[in-house]
N, C-alpha and C positions, 0 to 999 in steps of 0.2 A: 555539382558533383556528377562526373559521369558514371553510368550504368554499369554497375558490376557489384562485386564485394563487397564494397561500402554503403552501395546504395543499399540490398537486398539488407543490409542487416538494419542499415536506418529506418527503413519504410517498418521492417519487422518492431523496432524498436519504439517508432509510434505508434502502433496498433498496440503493444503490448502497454505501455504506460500509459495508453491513454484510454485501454480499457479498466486498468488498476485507478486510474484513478476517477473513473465513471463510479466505480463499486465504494470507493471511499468517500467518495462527495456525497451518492446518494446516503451511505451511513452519516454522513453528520448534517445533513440537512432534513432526512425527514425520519429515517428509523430510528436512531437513537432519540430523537424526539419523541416519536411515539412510542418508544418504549419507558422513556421516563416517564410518560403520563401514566400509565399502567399503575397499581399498587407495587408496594417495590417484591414481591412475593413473586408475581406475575411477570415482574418485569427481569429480576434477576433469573428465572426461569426461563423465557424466552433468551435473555441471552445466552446462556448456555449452553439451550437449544443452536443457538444460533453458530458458537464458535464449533460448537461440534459437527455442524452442519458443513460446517467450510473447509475443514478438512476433510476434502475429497478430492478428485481429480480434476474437476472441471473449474475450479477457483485454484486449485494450488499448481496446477499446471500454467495458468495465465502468471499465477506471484512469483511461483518458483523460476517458472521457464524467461520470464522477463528478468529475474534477476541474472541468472545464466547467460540470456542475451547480453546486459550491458554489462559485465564482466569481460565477455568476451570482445565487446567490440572498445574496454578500456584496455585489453592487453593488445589485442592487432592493434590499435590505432597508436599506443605508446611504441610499439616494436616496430610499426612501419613507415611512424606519423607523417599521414599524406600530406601534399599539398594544399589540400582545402581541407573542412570542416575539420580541425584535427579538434580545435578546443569548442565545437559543436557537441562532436561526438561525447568529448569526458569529459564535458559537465552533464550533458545528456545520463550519462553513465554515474556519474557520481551524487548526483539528484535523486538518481533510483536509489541506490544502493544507500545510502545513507541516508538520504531523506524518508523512502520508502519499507525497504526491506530492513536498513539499519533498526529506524525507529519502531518496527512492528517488534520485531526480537527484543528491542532493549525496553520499549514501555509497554506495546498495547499486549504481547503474550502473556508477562506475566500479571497484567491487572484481570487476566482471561483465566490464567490458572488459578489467581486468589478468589476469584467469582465462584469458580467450579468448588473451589473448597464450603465454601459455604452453603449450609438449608436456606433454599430459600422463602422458606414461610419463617425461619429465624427472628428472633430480636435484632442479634448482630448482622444480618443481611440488610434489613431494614431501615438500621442505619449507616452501613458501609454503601449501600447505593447511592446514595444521591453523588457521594464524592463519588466513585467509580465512574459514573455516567458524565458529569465533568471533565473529570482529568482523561477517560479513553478518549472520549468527542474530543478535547483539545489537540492530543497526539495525534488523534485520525484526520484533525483539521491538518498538520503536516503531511501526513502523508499522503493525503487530497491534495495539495497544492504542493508536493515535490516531484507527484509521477505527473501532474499537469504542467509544470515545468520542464520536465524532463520531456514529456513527447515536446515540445514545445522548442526545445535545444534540438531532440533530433528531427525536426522540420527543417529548421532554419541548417541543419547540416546540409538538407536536400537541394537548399536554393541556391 
């Protein structure tokens, strides 16, 4: 790919998925672990902590603004489709956005809102966690391994 347009949004577009998906592999490899070991009181607390923590600017500028990114480089690349990397770029793009962003909106938010509903020194916390911590970890496994696909597609746009 030469140097211009396509390059500056690919290179941007690895950095962005593939710090999204530094932030998801570390959650299902070792925080969510250690937060299931916790009593689930402690642990449905920490999480909660935790989704509330994320909604700030320095995490949701990386989620949001990569979504943004490959949005945009799926509508230039459909409207101009280069010569090279076209089907690079949107799978690059479609990896994110559905693998990543799709699936945070459609599973891991709202197992994050039904969390926040519940005390968690609860009975019913107590025992909605175990499943909770399964099924996000499972989801979060996707979206670990679809923005690491995704930098992955917009690499190989690069070569």
């Amino acid at each position: 790919m030469d140097e211009g347009p396509y390059f500056v949004l690919a290179v941007l577009g690895v950095i962005g998925t593939g710090v999204s998906a530094g932030v998801f592999c570390a959650f299902s490899t070792f925080v969510m672990r250690g937060l299931a070991a916790l009593p689930p009181a402690q642990g449905v607390a920490a999480m909660n902590s935790i989704n509330t923590a994320a909604v700030r600017p320095a995490f949701m500028s990386v989620f949001l603004g990569t979504a943004a990114l490959a949005a945009v480089i799926a509508v230039v690349t459909l409207g101009l489709w280069p010569e090279e990397a076209a089907v690079e770029l949107l799978l690059g793009s479609g990896l994110y956005l559905v693998g990543s962003f799709g699936v945070t909106v459609a599973a891991n938010v709202p197992r994050n809102a039904a969390l926040l509903r519940l005390e968690p020194g609860s009975a019913e916390a107590a025992e909605r966690w175990p499943a909770y911590v399964r099924e996000w970890t499972a989801w979060n496994h996707v979206r670990a391994v679809a923005s690491a696909a995704a930098a992955v597609a917009y690499v190989l746009a690069l070569t």
